[in-house]
C-alpha positions, 0 to 999 in steps of 0.5 A: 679849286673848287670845294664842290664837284660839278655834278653835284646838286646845286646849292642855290636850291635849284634842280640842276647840277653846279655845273649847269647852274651857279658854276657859270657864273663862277667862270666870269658869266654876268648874272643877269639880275639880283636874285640870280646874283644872291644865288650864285654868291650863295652857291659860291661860299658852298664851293669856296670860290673866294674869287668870285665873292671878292669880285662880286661885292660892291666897292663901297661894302666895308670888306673890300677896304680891309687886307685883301688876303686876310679876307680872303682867308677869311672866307675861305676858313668860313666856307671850309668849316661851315655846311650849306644845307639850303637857300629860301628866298622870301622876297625879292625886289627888282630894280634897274639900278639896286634890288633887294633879296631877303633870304634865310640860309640854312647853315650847318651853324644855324639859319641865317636871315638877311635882306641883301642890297644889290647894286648895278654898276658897268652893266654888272650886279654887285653885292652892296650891304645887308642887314638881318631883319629880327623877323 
């Protein structure tokens, strides 16, 4: 169950509600770039859609060889306790095949700066890797 009601705002930043926007995509619509992908996965850990991020995060990203339902719980624990007060994008990198976003997350805990590797495999995006940039 969804930690967010579908006419909420969405978290993404954009001006639409959750369920004209990100929800979609948490329903099995293919986004259909990077940056929709970062922000979907963005909107995902506001809504506690555990499911989608386990299904949108790359093989090769080091979580997906741990205990899936220690993750799973994992992610869950973080999107119940945590608040998701907004998405900047500073950048964002197209490509065919891999693309880039960096972005700040403001959370209730603080912001959080990243540069998020995103890779396209079977016609799907999936989140690879990131690393926090000191500026």
């Amino acid at each position: 169950m969804s930690l967010l009601s579908p006419n909420a705002p969405c978290p993404c930043g954009s001006v639409l509600k959750y369920k004209k926007c990100c929800r979609p995509y948490h329903r099995g619509k293919l986004a259909p770039d990077a940056l929709t992908l970062m922000k979907s996965r963005y909107s995902a850990y506001a809504a506690g859609e555990v499911e989608y991020l386990i299904a949108t995060t790359h093989p090769d990203h080091p979580e997906m060889q741990k205990d899936r339902q220690k993750w799973k719980k994992e992610i869950l624990d973080f999107c119940r306790m945590e608040r998701f007060e907004g998405l900047e994008i500073l950048e964002w990198e197209p490509g065919e095949e891999e693309a880039f976003v960096t972005f700040i997350a403001h959370l209730g805990s603080g912001s959080m700066r990243e540069r998020s590797r995103f890779l396209r495999r079977e016609n799907r995006w999936l989140y690879h890797s990131g690393h926090f940039p000191d500026s």
